[in-house]
Structures are given as structure tokens and as C-alpha cells.
C-alpha positions as CSV (number, residue, x, y, z in Angstrom):
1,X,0.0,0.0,0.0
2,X,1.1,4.0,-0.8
3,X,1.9,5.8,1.8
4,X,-1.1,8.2,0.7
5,X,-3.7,5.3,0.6
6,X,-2.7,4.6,3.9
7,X,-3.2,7.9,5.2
8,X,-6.6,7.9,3.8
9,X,-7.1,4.8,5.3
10,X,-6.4,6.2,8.8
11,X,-8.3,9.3,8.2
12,X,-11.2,7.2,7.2
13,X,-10.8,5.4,10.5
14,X,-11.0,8.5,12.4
15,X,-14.3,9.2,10.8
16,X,-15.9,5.8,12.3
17,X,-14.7,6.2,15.2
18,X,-15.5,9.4,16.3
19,X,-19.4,7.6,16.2
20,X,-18.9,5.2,18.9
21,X,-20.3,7.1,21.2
22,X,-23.8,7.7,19.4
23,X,-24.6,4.6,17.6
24,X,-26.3,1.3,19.6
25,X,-22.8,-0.9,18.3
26,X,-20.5,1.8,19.7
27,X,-22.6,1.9,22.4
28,X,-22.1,-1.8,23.4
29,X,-18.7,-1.9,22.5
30,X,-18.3,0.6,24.7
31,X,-20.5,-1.4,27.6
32,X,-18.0,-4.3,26.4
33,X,-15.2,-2.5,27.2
34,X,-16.4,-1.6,30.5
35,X,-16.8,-5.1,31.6
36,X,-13.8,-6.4,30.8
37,X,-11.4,-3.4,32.2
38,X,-14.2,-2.0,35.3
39,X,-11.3,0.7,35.3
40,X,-12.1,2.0,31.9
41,X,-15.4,4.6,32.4
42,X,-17.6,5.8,29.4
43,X,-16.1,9.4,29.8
44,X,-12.1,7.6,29.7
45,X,-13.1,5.9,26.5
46,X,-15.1,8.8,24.6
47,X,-12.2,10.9,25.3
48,X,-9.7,8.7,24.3
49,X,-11.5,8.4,21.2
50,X,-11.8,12.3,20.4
51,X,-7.9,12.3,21.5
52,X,-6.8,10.1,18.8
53,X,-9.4,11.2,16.3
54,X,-8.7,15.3,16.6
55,X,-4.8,14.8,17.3
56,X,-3.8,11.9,14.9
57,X,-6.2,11.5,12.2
58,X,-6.4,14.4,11.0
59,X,-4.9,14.3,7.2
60,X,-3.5,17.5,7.0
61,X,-1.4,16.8,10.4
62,X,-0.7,13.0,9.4
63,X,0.8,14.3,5.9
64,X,3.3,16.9,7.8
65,X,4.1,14.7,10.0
66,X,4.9,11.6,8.3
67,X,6.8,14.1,5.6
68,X,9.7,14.0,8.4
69,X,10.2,10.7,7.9
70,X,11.1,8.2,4.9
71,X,8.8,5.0,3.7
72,X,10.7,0.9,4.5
73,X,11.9,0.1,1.3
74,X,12.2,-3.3,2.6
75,X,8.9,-3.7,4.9
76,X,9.9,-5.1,8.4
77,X,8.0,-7.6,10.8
78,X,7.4,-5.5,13.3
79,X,5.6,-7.0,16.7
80,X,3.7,-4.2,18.7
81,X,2.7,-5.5,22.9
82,X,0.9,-3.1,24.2
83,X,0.0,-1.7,27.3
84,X,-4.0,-1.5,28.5
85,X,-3.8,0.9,31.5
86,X,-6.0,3.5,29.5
87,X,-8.2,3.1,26.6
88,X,-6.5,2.4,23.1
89,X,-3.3,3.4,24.9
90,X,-1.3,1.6,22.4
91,X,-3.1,3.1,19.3
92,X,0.1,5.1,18.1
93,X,2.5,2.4,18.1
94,X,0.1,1.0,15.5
95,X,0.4,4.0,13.9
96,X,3.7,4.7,13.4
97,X,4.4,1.0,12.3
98,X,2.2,1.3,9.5
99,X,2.9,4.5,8.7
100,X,6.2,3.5,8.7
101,X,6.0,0.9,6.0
102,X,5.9,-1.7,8.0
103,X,4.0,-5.1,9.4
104,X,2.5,-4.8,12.3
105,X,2.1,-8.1,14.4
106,X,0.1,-6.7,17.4
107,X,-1.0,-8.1,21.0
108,X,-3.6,-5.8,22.9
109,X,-3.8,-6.2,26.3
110,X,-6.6,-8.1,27.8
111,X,-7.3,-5.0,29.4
112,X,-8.2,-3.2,26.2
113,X,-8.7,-6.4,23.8
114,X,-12.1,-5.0,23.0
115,X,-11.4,-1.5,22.3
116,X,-7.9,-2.4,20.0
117,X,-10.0,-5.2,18.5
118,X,-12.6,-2.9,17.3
119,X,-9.8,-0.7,15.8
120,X,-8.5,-3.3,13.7
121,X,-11.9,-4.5,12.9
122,X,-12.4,-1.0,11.4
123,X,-9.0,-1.0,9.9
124,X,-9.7,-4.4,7.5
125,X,-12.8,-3.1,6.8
126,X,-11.5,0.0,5.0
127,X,-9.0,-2.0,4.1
128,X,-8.6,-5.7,3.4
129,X,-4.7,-5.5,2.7
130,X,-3.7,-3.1,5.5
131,X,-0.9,-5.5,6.8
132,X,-2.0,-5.6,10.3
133,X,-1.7,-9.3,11.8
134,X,-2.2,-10.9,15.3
135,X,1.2,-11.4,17.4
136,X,2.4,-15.1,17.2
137,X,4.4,-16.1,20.5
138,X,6.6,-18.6,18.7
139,X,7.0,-16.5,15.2
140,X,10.0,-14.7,14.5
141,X,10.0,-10.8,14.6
142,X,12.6,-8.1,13.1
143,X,11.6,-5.6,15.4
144,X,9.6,-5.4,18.8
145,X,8.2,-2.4,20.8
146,X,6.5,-3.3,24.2
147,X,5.6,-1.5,27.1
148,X,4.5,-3.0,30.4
149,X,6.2,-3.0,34.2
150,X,9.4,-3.8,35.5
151,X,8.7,-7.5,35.5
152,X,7.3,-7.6,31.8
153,X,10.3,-5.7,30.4
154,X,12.5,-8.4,32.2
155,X,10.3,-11.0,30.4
156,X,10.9,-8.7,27.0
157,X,14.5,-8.6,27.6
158,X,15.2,-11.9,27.5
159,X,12.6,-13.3,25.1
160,X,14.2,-10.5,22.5
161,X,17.5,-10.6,23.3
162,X,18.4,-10.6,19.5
163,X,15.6,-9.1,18.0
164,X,16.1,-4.8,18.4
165,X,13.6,-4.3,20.9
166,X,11.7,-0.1,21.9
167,X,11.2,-1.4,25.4
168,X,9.2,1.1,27.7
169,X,8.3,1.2,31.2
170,X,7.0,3.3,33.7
171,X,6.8,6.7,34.2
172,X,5.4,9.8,35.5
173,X,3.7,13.5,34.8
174,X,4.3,16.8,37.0
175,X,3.0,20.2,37.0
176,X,5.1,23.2,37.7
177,X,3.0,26.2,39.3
178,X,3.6,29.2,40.4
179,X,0.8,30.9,41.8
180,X,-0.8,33.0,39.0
181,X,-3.0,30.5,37.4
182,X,-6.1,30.8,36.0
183,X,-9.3,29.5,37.1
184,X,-9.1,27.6,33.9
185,X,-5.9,26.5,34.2
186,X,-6.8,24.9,37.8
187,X,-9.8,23.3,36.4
188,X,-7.0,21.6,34.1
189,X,-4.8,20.5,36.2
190,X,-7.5,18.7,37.9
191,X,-8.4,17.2,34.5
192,X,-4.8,16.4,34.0
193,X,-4.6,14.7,37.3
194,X,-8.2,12.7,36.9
195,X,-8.3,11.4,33.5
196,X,-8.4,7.9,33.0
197,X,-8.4,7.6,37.0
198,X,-5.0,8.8,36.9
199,X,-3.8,5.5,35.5
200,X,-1.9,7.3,32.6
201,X,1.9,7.9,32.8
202,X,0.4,11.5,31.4
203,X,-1.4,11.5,34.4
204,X,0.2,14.2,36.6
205,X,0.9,13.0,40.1
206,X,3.6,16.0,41.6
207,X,2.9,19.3,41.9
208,X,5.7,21.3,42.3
209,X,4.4,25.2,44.1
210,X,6.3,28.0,45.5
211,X,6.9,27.7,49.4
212,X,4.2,28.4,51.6
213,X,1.7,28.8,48.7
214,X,-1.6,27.7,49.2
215,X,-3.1,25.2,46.4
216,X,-6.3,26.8,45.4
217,X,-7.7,23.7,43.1
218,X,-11.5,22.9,42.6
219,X,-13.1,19.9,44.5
220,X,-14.4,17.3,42.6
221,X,-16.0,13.9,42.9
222,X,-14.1,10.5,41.4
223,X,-16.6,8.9,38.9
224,X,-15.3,5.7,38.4
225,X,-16.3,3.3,41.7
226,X,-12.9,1.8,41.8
227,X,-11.3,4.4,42.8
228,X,-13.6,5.6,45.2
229,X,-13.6,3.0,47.0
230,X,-9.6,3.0,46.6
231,X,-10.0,6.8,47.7
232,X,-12.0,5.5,51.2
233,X,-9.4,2.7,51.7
234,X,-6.8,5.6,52.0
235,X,-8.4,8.0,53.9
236,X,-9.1,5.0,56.9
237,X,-5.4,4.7,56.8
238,X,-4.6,8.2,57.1
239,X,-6.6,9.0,59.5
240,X,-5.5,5.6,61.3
241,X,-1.9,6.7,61.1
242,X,-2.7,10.1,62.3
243,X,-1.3,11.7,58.6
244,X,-2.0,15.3,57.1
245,X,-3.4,15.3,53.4
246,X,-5.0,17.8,51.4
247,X,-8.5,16.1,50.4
248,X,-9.8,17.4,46.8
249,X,-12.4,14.7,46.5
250,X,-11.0,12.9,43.2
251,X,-7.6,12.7,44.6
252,X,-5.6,13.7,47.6
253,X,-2.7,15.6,48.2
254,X,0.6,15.0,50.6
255,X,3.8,16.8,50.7
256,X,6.5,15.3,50.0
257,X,9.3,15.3,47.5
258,X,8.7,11.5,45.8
259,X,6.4,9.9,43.5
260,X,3.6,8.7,45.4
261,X,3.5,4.8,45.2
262,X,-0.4,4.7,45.5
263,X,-2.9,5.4,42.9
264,X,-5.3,8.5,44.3
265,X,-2.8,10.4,45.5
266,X,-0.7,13.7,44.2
267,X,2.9,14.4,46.2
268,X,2.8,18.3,46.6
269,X,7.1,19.4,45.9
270,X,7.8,23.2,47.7
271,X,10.5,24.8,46.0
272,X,12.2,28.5,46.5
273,X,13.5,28.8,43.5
274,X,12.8,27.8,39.9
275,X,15.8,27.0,39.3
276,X,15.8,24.3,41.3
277,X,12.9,22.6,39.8
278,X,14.6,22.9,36.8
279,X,17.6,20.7,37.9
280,X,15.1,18.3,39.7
281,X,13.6,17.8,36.1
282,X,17.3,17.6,34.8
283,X,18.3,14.4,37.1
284,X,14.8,13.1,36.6
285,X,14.6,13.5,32.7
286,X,14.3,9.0,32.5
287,X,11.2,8.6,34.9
288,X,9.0,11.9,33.5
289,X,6.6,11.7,31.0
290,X,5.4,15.1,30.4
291,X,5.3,18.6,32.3
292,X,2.6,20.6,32.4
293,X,2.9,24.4,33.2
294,X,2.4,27.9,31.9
295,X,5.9,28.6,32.7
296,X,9.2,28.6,30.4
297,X,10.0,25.2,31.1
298,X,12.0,23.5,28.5
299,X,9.7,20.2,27.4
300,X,6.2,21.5,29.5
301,X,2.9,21.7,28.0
302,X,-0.3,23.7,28.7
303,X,-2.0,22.7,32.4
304,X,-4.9,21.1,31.0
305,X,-3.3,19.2,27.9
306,X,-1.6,16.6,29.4
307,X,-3.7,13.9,27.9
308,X,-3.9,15.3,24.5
309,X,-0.3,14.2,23.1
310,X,0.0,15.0,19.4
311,X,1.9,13.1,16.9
312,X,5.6,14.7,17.9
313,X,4.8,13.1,21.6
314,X,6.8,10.3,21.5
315,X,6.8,8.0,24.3
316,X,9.3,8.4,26.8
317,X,11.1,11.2,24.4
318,X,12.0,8.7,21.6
319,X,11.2,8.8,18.3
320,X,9.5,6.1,17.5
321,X,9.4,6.9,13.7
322,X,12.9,7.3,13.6
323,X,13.2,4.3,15.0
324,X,11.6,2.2,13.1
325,X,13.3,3.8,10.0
326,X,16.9,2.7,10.8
């Protein structure tokens, strides 16, 4: 397939997508989806959906974007393992595989088997030859990108050990403030903290304020029962322990100057000086994910965009279409 037809094919996609949340299929795919992953909400998938349909399928940004980079020659068999902690999280590997010139051999995670599924449903359907194929365990691969946790990537590791491997693992989001936000901007920083239950390595989980400040962000209720209950299981234990937090409803806050180890909750960094936070992110540059400020900070991203990475938002800072073209 052209590199053209495949673009269209991709843009086409976005069109069907963008209807799963008003037809009675999308609908029960969507119920579906629920079921399997009770972590996944309607709202996490819908916006998931409008994420990858407004950011990566649009034709005019797909054409600029893949102009950067050259079409395989020699197509590659490329296998794609991907990760299911929010919907269709995986979706861009795809992408860029295809785009690339490649084969992708894919495995969704059980956690998001019906979602990805559905994609590649939609994806034969437009079409038939799109060289997308399910991952074979026992088949040989020239290329592999996977994502998953420590333990998985020490799996990867030694299953690929002579197949050149994009291994990720985990990571995390901050926000840098400094006291002159915006109402807006606070009501996005909430959404950048919330989204997808804060399951996302977008999902910011630091805040880094001046000293002293106080955090002036709105109070809002978690909608998925999961981590409400999560939320209650917390609380008993603070308040069993005796411990201070900040409590915003959704999430709550503790100071501190490490990534919290428990989902729910949002480490609140003081800091005298920007500079400082500057050489924090410096040392930290391997475990962060994206910034989120409207300060100059070299890398951030407006508060309230975290979870809307566009095409040049590579994973862990590498470029996956470069990559795949050496």
C-alpha cells in the first residue's frame, strides 16, 4: 500500500470512530469494554476516542508529519505489545508501524482487547490489505516495541534478546506552578490529574508550588467506583496513622518530594527557586513523562493538555518513527 492510501485509510478510520459514542454498536462496545477493564469509564473511553481522532487522524497533520520521515523500502516484521492501563493506549504504536512501512504483528492487552480489537476490525474493513496481523508467540519478529512494568520488560528482555527491541516502562507526569493561574488552568490541572483515574503515565501525580503557597484547586468527585472505593481505603489509613493530606475529592494531596507509590494520590514538591525545579527535572529527565505548566520550562505543555499528546509526543522522548526507519 502508498503511503497516501494509507493515510486515507487512517483518516477514514477517524471518521468511524468518532461515532462510537452515538450509535447502539458503539454503544455496546463501549459497555463491552467496560466489563472487561471495570477501570475503563464511558467518559475515559469517549475521550480517548476524540484524543486520537482530533490529534492523529487528522490528514493535514498526518501528511506533515509523516513528511519527516522516509517509507521501509524493505517492509519489516514489526511486533507491537501493548499496554492496557488506559483506553487504546497503544493506538500510536500502530500508527507509526504502518505508517512506517511496515507489518504490524500486534497483541492488545486483555485489558483493552475490546477496544484495540474494534480498531483493527475498522481497519480491515477500510482495508482488506492493510498489513496488520495478530502477534504469534513462537514466530520470528525483526523488530519489537512493548511497554508493560518492570517484571514484563525483564520477560521482554530476555525473550528478544536478539531481536532490536523499543522497550518502555514506567513513568510519571508533573506540573510546575507558580501561583498566577487561572481558574481555567486549575480546572485543568484537575483534569490532567483525573483522566483515565490517573492510570496514565500523562497523568500528573507531583505538583511542584512556590513555598508556603496555598493550592487553590476545585473539589471534585471521582466517577469511576474503583477508585472511590480506593480513595475511602486511603483515607481510613490516614486518618488511622494520624497523617495530614490535602483532600480534593478525586484525589488527595501530601507533601513530600517523591512519586507517590499509591494510585489516588498527588505528592505536593515546595520549591524557593525555579531553578531548582529545573535541575530536579534535569536528574529526573528518564522517569518523567510530560510537564505541564504555563511557565518557560524547557519540554512543558499547557495545564490542562496533558492527555492530548500530538503526533511529535513520543513515548518516553524517543522517536518512535525514527526508530523504526533505521
Amino acid at each position: 500500500m502508498t503511503r497516501e492510501r494509507l493515510i486515507d485509510t487512517f483518516v477514514r478510520l477517524g471518521s468511524e470512530l468518532r461515532t462510537i459514542g452515538t450509535t447502539t454498536e458503539g454503544e455496546a462496545i463501549i459497555a463491552r469494554a467496560v466489563e472487561d477493564n471495570p477501570w475503563f469509564t464511558r467518559a475515559d473511553i469517549l475521550q480517548a476516542v476524540d484524543a486520537i481522532c482530533s490529534d492523529m487522524l487528522d490528514g493535514e497533520h498526518l501528511r506533515a508529519w509523516v513528511a519527516h520521515y522516509p517509507m521501509a523500502t524493505a517492509p519489516q516484521r514489526v511486533a507491537v505489545i501493548m499496554a492496557g492501563n488506559i483506553p487504546l493506549v497503544g493506538f500510536f504504536d500502530l500508527l507509526c508501524v504502518i505508517l512506517s512501512g511496515h507489518e504490524c504483528h500486534l497483541k492488545p492487552s486483555s485489558k483493552d482487547s475490546v477496544l484495540m480489537g474494534h480498531v483493527v476490525r475498522l481497519l480491515l474493513s477500510i482495508a482488506p490489505d492493510i498489513p496488520i496481523h495478530m502477534y504469534d508467540a513462537t514466530a520470528h519478529y525483526d523488530m519489537v516495541i512493548a511497554t508493560g512494568g518492570e517484571d514484563a520488560n525483564r520477560y521482554f528482555r530476555e525473550h528478544f534478546a536478539t531481536t532490536r527491541a523499543l522497550l518502555r516502562g514506567s513513568r510519571h507526569s508533573i506540573a510546575i506552578l507558580d501561583g498566577s493561574e487561572s481558574e481555567e488552568e486549575l480546572h485543568g490541572l484537575v483534569a490532567d490529574i483525573t483522566a483515565y483515574s490517573g492510570l496514565g503515565c500523562r497523568s500528573v501525580s507531583m505538583i511542584f508550588i512556590p513555598r508556603n503557597a496555598e493550592l487553590r484547586l476545585p473539589h471534585t468527585s471521582a466517577v469511576n467506583p474503583k477508585m472511590t472505593n480506593n480513595l475511602r481505603s486511603i483515607r481510613a489509613l490516614y486518618a488511622l496513622q494520624q497523617r495530614d493530606y490535602g483532600d480534593y475529592g478525586a484525589f488527595i494531596t501530601e507533601h513530600g518530594d517523591a512519586f507517590p507509590t499509591r494510585l489516588g494520590i498527588v505528592t505536593l514538591c515546595e520549591y524557593d527557586n525555579i531553578v531548582d525545579v529545573e535541575r530536579w527535572i534535569d536528574a529526573h529527565r528518564d522517569t518523567l513523562q510530560c510537564i505541564t505548566t504555563h511557565m518557560d520550562i524547557k519540554g512543558g505543555v499547557p495545564i490542562g493538555h496533558a492527555q492530548r499528546p500530538t503526533l511529535m509526543d513520543y513515548a518516553d522522548g524517543i522517536d518512535t518513527m525514527l526508530w523504526l526507519s533505521r
